[in-house]
C-alpha positions in Angstrom: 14.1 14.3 -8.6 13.0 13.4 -5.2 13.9 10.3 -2.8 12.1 7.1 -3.5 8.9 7.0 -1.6 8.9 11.3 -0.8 6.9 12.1 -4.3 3.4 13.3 -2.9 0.6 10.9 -3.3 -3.0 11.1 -1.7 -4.1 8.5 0.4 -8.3 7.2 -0.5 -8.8 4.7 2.3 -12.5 3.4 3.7 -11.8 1.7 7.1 -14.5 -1.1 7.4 -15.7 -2.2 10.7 -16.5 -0.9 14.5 -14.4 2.3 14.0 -17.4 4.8 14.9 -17.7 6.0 18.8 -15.1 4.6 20.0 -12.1 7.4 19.3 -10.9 5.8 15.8 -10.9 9.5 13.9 -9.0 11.1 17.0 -6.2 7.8 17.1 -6.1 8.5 13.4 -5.4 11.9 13.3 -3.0 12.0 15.6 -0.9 8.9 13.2 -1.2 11.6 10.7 0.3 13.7 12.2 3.0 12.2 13.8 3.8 10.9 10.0 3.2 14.7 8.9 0.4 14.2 6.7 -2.5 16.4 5.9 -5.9 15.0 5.1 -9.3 14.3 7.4 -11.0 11.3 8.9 -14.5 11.7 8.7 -17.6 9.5 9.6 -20.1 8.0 7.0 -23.6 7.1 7.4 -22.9 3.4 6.9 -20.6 3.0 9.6 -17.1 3.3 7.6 -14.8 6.1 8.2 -13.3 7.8 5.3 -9.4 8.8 5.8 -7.8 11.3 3.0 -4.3 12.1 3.3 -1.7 13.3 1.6 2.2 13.6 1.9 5.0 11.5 1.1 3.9 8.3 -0.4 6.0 6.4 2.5 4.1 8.3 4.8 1.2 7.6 3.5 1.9 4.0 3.7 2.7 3.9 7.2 -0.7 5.4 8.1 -2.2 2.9 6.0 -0.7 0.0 7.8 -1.5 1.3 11.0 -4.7 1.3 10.5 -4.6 -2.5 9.3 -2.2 -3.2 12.2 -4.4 -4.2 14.8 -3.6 -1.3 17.7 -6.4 1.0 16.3 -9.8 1.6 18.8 -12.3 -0.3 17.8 -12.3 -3.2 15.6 -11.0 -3.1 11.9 -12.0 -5.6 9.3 -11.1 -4.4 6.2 -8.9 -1.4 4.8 -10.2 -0.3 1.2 -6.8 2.2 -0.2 -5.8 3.2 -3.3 -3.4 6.2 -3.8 -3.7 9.0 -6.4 -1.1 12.3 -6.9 -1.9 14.9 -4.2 -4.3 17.7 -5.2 -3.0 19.9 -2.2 -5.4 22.1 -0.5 -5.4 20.1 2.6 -4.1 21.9 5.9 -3.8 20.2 9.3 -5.4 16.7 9.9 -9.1 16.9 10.9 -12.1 15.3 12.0 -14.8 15.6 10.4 
């Protein structure tokens, strides 16, 4: 049995706002990593970006308030999460 908050979960979260052109995937990818999660952030038609990550569920809460927290490029207004368990099959932390 593992430490409280290091099960594996995957992060679904939909960033709503200006988060498109203005470096949002790149700042998010490299929070990722410095948490150590694997996952993407990718652009969707409509203007949201898409982040999936997985790793330690406190991990995966950090990222999530950091990209609520206000210091993110672009402007946020609204952060859609839920978590699931991991799947796996993620390597890295990419753009797409």
């Amino acid at each position: 049995m593992s430490a409280p908050g290091q099960d594996p979960v995957r992060l679904v979260a939909w960033v709503h706002g200006h988060v498109q052109g203005v470096g949002f995937r790149w700042w998010t990818r490299s929070r990722a990593l410095e948490l150590g999660l694997s996952g993407y952030a990718a652009n969707k038609p409509d203007g949201r970006v898409h982040v999936v990550a997985e790793g330690p569920e406190s991990a995966c809460r950090a990222l999530c308030e950091l990209l609520r927290g206000g210091d993110t490029p672009g402007r946020v207004d609204l952060v859609v999460d839920t978590y699931e368990p991991a799947r796996g099959g993620l390597t890295g932390f990419v753009e797409r």
